[in-house]
C-alpha positions as CSV (number, residue, x, y, z in Angstrom):
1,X,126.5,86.6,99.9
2,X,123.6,88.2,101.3
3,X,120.4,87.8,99.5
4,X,118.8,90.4,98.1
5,X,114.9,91.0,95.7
6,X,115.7,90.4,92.5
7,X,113.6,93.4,91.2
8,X,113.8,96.0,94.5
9,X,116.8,94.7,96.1
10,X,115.5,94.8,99.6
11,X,117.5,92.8,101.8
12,X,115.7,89.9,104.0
13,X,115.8,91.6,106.9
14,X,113.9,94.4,105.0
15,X,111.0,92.5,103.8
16,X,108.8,90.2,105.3
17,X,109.8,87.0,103.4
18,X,110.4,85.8,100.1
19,X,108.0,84.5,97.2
20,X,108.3,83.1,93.7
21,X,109.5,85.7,90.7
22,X,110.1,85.0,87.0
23,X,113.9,83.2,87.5
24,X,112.7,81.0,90.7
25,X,111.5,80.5,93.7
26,X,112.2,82.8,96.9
27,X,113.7,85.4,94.1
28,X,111.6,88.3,94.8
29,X,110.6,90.2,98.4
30,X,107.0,89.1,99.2
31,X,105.5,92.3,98.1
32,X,107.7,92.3,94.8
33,X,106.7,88.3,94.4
34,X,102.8,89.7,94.8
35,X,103.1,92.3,91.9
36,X,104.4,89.3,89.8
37,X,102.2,87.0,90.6
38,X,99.2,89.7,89.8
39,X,101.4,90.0,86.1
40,X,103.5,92.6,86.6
41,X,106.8,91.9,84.5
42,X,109.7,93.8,86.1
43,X,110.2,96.1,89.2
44,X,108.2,98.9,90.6
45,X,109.2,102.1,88.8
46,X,112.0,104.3,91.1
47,X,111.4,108.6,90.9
48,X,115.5,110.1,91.3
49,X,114.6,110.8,94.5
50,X,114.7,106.8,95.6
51,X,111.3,106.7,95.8
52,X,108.3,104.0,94.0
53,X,106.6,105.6,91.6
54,X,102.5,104.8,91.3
55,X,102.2,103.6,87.1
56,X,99.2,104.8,87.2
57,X,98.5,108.0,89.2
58,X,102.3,108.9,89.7
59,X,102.5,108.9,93.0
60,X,105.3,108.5,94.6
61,X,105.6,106.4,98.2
62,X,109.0,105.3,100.2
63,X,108.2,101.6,100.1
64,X,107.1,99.0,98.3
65,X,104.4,98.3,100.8
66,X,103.0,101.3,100.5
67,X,103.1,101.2,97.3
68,X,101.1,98.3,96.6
69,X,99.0,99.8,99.4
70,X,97.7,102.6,97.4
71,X,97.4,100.4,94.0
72,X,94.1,98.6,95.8
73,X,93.0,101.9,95.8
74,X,94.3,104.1,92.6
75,X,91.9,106.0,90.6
76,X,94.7,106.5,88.0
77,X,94.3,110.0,89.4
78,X,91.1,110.8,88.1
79,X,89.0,111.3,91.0
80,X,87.2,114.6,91.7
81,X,85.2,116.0,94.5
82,X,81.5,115.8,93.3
83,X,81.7,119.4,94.2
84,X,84.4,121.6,94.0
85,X,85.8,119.2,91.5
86,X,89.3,119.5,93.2
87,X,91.8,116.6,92.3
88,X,92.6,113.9,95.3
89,X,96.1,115.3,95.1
90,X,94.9,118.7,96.3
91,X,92.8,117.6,98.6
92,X,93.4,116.5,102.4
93,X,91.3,113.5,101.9
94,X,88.0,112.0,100.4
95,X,85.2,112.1,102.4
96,X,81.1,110.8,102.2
97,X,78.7,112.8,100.3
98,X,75.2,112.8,98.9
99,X,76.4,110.2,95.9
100,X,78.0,107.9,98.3
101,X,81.3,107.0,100.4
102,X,84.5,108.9,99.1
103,X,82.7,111.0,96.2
104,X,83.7,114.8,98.3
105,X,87.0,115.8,99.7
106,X,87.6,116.3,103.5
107,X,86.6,119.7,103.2
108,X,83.0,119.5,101.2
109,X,82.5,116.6,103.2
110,X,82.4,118.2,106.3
């Protein structure tokens, strides 16, 4: 058979290798293997629409690597531009302002 992530079920060829997981070694994709080894206990969350869903924040991203990605960065989705207060979802990006990097969106930033 072909071998498959025990939690995403990415195929070899998908990933880019394979890493320890709670029923062995090389049972989880590398990125799957790094959510368990940083104590996650079973796979990324899956919206209906096949996508993997942010725990936090809700986001949702097409792969698991860009998943873990965004989780360095996840403000649990509580950020808001020090000035118009608008959310990071609503927003085209996070930009430098008088309090520091990333504390205005794109557009007060500018």
């Amino acid at each position: 058979g072909t071998w498959r992530c025990g939690w995403c079920a990415c195929k070899h060829s998908e990933c880019s290798g394979k890493g320890p997981g709670p029923d062995g070694p090389k049972t989880l994709c590398s990125a799957c293997s790094s959510r368990y080894k940083n104590g996650s206990t079973g796979p990324p969350e899956i919206s209906e629409s096949g996508k993997f869903v942010c725990e936090a924040c809700q986001r949702q991203f097409d792969s698991i690597g860009a998943l873990g990605g965004h989780k360095r960065f996840c403000d649990a989705g509580t950020w808001r531009c020090g000035w118009c207060a608008c959310k990071h979802s609503e927003c085209s990006g996070k930009g430098p302002g008088p309090d520091g990097p990333k504390t205005l969106c794109s557009a007060c930033s500018s």
